[in-house]
Each structure stands twice: as C-alpha cells, then as structure tokens.
C-alpha positions as CSV (number, residue, x, y, z in Angstrom):
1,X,-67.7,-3.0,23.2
2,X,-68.4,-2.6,19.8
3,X,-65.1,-2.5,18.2
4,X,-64.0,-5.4,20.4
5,X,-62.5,-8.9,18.7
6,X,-64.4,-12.2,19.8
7,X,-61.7,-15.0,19.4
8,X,-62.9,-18.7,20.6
9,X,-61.1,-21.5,21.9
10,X,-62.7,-24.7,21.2
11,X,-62.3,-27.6,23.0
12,X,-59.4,-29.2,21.0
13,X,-57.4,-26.1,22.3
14,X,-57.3,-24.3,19.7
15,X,-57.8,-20.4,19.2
16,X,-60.0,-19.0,16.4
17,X,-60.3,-15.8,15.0
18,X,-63.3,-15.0,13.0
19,X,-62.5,-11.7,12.2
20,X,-59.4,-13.1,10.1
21,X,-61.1,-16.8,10.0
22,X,-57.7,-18.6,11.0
23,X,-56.3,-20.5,13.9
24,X,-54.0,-17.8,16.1
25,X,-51.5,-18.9,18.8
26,X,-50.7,-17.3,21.7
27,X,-47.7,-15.5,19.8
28,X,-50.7,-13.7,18.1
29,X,-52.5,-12.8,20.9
30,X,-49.9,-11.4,22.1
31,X,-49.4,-9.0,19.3
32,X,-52.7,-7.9,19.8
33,X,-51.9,-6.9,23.0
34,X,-49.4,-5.1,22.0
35,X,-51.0,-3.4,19.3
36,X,-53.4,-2.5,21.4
37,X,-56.4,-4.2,20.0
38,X,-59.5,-4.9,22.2
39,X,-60.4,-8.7,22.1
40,X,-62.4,-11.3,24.4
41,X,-61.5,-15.1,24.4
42,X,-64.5,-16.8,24.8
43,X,-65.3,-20.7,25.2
44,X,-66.7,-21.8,22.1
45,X,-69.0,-24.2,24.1
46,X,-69.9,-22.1,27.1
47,X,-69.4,-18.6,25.6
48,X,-67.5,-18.0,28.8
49,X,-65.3,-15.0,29.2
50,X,-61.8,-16.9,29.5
51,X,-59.5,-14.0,28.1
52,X,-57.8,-13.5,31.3
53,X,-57.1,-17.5,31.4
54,X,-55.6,-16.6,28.2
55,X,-53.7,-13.7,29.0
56,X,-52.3,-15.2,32.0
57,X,-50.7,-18.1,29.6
58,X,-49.1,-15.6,27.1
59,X,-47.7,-14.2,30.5
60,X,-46.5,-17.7,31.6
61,X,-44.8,-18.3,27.8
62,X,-43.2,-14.7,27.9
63,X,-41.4,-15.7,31.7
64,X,-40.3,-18.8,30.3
65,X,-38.5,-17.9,27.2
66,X,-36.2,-15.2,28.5
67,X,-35.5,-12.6,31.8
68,X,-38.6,-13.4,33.9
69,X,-40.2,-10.2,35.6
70,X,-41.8,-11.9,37.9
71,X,-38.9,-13.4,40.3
72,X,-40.3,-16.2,42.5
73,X,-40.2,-14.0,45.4
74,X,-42.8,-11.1,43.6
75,X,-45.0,-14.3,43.1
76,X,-44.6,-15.2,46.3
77,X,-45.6,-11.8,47.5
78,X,-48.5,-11.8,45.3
79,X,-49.4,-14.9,46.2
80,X,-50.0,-14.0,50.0
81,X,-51.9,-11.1,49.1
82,X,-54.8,-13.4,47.7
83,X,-57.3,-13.8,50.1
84,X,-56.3,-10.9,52.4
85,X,-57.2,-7.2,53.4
86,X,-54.3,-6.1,51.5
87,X,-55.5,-8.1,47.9
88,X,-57.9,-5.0,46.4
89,X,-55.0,-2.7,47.4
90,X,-52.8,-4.5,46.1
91,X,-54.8,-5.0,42.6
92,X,-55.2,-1.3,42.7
93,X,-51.5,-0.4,43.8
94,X,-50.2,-3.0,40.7
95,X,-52.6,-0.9,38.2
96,X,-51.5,2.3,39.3
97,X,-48.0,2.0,39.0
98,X,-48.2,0.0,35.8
99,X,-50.2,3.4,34.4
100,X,-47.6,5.4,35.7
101,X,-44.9,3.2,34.2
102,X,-46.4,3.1,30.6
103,X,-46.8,7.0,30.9
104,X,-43.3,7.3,31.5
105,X,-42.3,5.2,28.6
106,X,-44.4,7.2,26.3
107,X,-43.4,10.5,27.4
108,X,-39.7,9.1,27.0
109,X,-40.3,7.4,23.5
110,X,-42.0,10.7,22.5
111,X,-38.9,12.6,23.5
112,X,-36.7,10.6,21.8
113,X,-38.4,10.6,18.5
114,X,-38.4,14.2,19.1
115,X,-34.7,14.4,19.1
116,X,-34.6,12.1,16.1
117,X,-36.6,14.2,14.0
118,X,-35.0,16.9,15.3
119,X,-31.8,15.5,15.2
120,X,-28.9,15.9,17.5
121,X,-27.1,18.0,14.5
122,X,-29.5,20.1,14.1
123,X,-29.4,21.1,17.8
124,X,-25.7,22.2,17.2
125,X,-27.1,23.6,14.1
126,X,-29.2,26.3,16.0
127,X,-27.2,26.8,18.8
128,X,-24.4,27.8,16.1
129,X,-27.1,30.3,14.3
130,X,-27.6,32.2,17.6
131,X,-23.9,32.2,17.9
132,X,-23.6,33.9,14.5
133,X,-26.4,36.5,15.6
134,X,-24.2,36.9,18.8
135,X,-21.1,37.8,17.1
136,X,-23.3,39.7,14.0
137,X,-24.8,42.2,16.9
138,X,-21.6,42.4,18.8
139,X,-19.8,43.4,15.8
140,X,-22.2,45.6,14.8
141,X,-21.9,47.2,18.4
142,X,-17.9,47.4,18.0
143,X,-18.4,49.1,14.3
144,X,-20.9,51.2,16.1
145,X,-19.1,52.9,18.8
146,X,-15.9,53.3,16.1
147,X,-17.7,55.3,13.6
148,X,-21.1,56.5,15.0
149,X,-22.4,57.9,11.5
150,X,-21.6,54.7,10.1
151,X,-24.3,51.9,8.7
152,X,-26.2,50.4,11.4
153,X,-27.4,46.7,11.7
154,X,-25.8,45.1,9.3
155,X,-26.2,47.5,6.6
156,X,-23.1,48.1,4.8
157,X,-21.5,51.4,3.8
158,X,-22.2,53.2,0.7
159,X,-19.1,53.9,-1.4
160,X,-18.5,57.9,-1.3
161,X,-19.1,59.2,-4.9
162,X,-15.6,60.5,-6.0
C-alpha cells in the first residue's frame, strides 16, 4: 500500500514510528486503529510482518482494563474452532458480522447527527408550520363557503370606497 505507515519494534521492545520519528505505545497504536490509519508493524531485525502480534496485544490491554468482550467462554469457543473444519467459517462468519455491526453503528451515528443538526426543536418547529398551513387553508375554506365573492387564499378584502 502506498499510503500505509511502517512502524518497527526493535528488539528492546520498543515501537518506533518514523513517520513522526518517536517511540509510540500501544495506546497509540491503538488510536490509529481507531482513526482509521493503515500501518504495518514490522521487526526491525527481520522486517517481519508482526502487526497482528501487535494488534492482538492492544486487544489483550483493552480486555484487561475494563468490561472484557471476549468472556472466557467466546474464547473458549474460539479456541476449539482452531484447527477444525469449522475455523475458515468461522474467520469468515466473525468478519461478516463485525461489517455488519460497524455498518449499523454508522448508519445510527449518521442518524443521530442528523437529528442534532436538525434538531429535535426544529422537528416541532415544522410540524407546527404545517399546522399553521392546515388551519390557514381550513379557514380560508370556512371564509369561503360564507361569502363566496369574498377574497380567496389568503388575500384580504378590499375596503369598499364610501
């Protein structure tokens, strides 16, 4: 990939970014993740690919500082699946629904920003415009069939000349 961040662990353990010559942590890597920036870990010695390694330890930090999502009995489950027929559907079943899940919370952070923008008063607001139109054309109707030569939509009457 041509846009893609090469960050290399050395063997003291350490993380470096040349793209921002520093030292990053795991806490960094992980807000690339989330920011969505493509990167590769590579072995500074071996210029192996270890980013899932990496990934896999930033996964390991999130479960232990707060609610886990993976319950010992998912990795349990996970953990039989290695090595049987069911561990390439079970790869492919895991990205699927992961899609499907970050879909869903786009579409539903989309909506809500929507209705931010929008505003929830501003919903009342328009529903009380077409109310006024409503009642405009109704009364307009009533005046109407009182005085048929009378002004029509929402003109008003001419004072007679004396």
């Amino acid at each position: 990939m041509a846009n893609e961040r090469i960050i290399k662990k050395y063997p003291n353990r350490r993380l470096y970014d040349p793209a921002i010559s520093a030292y990053v942590t795991l806490k960094d890597i992980r807000r690339l993740v989330r920011e969505g920036v493509k990167f590769r870990v590579v072995d500074a010695k071996t210029d192996e690919d270890i980013t899932r390694s990496i990934l896999l330890q930033v996964i390991l930090e999130q479960e232990e500082q707060g609610r886990p999502i993976f319950t010992q009995e998912v990795l349990e489950q996970i953990i039989r699946t290695y090595g049987d027929a069911m561990q390439d559907f079970m790869m492919s079943y895991l990205q699927q629904t992961m899609a499907v899940f970050l879909q869903q919370q786009q579409l539903l952070q989309e909506q809500m920003t929507r209705l931010l923008e929008t505003g929830p008063l501003s919903v009342f607001g328009d529903l009380a415009r077409q109310n006024l139109k409503l009642w405009q054309s109704m009364q307009e109707a009533f005046l109407q069939r009182q005085d048929p030569t009378g002004p029509r939509d929402g003109q008003r009457a001419k004072p007679k000349p004396e």
